[in-house]
Phi, psi and omega in degrees: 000153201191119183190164204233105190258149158281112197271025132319272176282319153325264210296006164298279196007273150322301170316312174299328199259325186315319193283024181246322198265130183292138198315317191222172164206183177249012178230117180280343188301321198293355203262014171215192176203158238241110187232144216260002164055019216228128181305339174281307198263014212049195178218124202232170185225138187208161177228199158182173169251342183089339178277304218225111196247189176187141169246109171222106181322110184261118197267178162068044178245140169233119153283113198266331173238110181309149168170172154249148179217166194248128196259116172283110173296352161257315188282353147351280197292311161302325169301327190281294179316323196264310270246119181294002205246105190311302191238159204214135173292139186220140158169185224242086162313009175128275236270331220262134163232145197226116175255144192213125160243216197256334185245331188228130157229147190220140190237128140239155145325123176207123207273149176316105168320331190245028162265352177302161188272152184259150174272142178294144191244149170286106207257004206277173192237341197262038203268173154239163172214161193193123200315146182277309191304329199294315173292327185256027162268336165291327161306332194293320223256354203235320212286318194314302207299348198282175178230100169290327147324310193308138162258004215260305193259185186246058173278339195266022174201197163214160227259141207211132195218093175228157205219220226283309226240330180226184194251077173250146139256180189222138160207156160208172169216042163056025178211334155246163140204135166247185229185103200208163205199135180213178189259143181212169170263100205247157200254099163118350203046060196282118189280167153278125163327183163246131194078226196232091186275134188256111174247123179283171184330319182266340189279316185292334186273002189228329167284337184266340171317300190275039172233032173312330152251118202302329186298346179293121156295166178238122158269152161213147202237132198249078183247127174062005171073028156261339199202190202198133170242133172234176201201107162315119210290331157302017174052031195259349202205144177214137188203124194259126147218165160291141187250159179340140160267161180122179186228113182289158187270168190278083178331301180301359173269340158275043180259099171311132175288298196240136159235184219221327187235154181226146184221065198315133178264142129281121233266328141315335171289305185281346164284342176290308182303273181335286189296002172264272253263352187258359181272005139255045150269174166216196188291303164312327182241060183325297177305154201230129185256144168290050185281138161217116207206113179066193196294357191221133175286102167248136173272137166242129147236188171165135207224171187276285240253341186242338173129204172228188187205178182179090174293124163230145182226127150341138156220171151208134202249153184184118205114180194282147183280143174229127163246142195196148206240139188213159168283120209293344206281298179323340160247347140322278197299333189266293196294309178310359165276336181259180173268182212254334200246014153323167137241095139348093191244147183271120200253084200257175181216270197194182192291000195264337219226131178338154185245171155244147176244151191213098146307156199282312177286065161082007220244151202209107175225115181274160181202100169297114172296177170267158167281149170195146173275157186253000000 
């Protein structure tokens, strides 16, 4: 292989691609990445883990010899960061891999390409497609609520739902849920998946890296409730996962059946609020208490060791006063997602029973209060 990069766009690549290779493996090859060659078809660079893959189309290559070679990803990376030279010569000498600038030249070690595992290229005929702003505003709004921990359940990812006309995720930790829902397409007459496709944490952190452009559609295709492909409608990125294993919980049953008070917020005033009334908390006194009465919000805490606090923010209220106790953290990750210039609205019963939060775009977020005695 023989091929002359733009070294620019060689390392955006790399950026795009890294955060797929893994720190350690029991395959030292996957601890590198794979770059693809060819003067007709482009030139592509990939990685994978065997859970979680990326195909990403690398521009400003000129191929004088098709081939593939295998890229030690940090001296890679580091030769591509340090290196002054718009463009930098790459090609393979058998055993060698050889980067040549005007100024630096470097042989490296480098191992047989087709012992690398191939990352899947997106073949479906069948899809959703969906806006790239829409999908990471749904990771953004989903991806926080998981338990990458749990075994019980399929929690370590988020929950993916799609039909003719729209798009919902789901993500939770038995302790939350957010919930978001957008307009999607289906192409081709394209089915609703099948089960509960879970897609994890690291594959949605990877899907979001690449959705740098809002203008871009996305496709995606659910094949067979094992693995999940999505694909940048500029073919510039294709990511392959695996999908959660497990049995996801029956969401819709955390939904409180009646509510009793509904309250609109402002989600900056109240993201203000929150993060004031939580800067005395500690590990032992976590909660933050939530009154709402009349015209007014008030935040309470109080930690032994750290002191106390007393927040207060406008509302407008109507209806029976509610106290009610909450981990200030659980509502700091869900409001830092939304925009500042937003409304919120609060969906209450009493100190005992989930509160719901609800935005006019679609957006669901549940919060199991704390116990505290009254």
């Amino acid at each position: 292989m023989k091929a002359l990069c733009k070294r620019k766009d060689l390392l955006a690549a790399f950026g795009m691609v890294s955060g797929v290779v893994p720190a350690r493996s029991p395959k030292p090859i996957l601890q590198n990445v794979k770059l693809v060659a060819d003067p007709e078809l482009g030139t592509t660079l990939m990685a994978t883990d065997l859970e979680v893959g990326i195909r990403h189309k690398v521009l400003g290559v000129r191929a004088y010899e098709p081939g593939s070679v295998i890229l030690p990803t940090n001296k890679m990376q580091q030769i591509l960061a340090t290196s002054r030279d718009e463009e930098l010569d790459v090609e393979t000498d058998g055993e060698n891999l050889i980067v040549r600038g005007r100024s630096a030249h470097f042989r490296l070690p480098s191992e047989d390409p087709s012992l690398y595992p191939e990352v899947p290229d997106f073949a479906a005929t069948s899809y959703h497609v969906v806006a790239a702003s829409d999908l990471r505003k749904l990771i953004r709004r989903t991806m926080f609520a998981t338990d990458v921990e749990s075994t019980r359940y399929a929690l370590g990812g988020v929950l993916i739902e799609l039909d003719a006309e729209s798009i919902t995720m789901v993500g939770t930790d038995g302790r939350r849920l957010a919930k978001m829902s957008a307009a999607a397409e289906a192409e081709n007459g394209a089915q609703p998946p099948g089960g509960s496709p879970v897609i994890p944490v690291k594959a949605l952190k990877l899907i979001d890296r690449n959705l740098d452009d809002p203008e871009l559609s996305v496709h995606i295709a659910v094949q067979s409730g094992s693995a999940v492909l999505i694909r940048t409608s500029d073919q510039g990125a294709v990511i392959y996962s695996r999908l959660v294993e497990g049995r996801f919980p029956r969401y819709q049953d955390v939904f409180p059946a009646d509510v009793e008070v509904r309250i609109p917020l402002d989600v900056a005033l109240l993201r203000q609020a929150v993060d004031q009334a939580s800067i005395v908390t500690s590990d032992e006194s976590r909660g933050v208490d939530f009154k709402f009465a009349g015209d007014t919000l008030t935040l309470s805490s109080q930690a032994a060791d750290v002191g106390s606090s007393q927040v207060t923010m406008p509302i407008h209220h109507e209806g029976k006063d509610v106290d009610i106790t909450f981990d200030p953290r659980y509502l700091s990750d869900a409001l830092k997602t939304i925009d500042d210039d937003a409304m919120i609205t609060a969906e209450l019963i009493d100190h005992k029973n989930a509160a719901v939060f609800k935005t006019e775009d679609r957006y669901t977020y549940v919060v199991m209060p704390l116990t505290r005695d009254r």
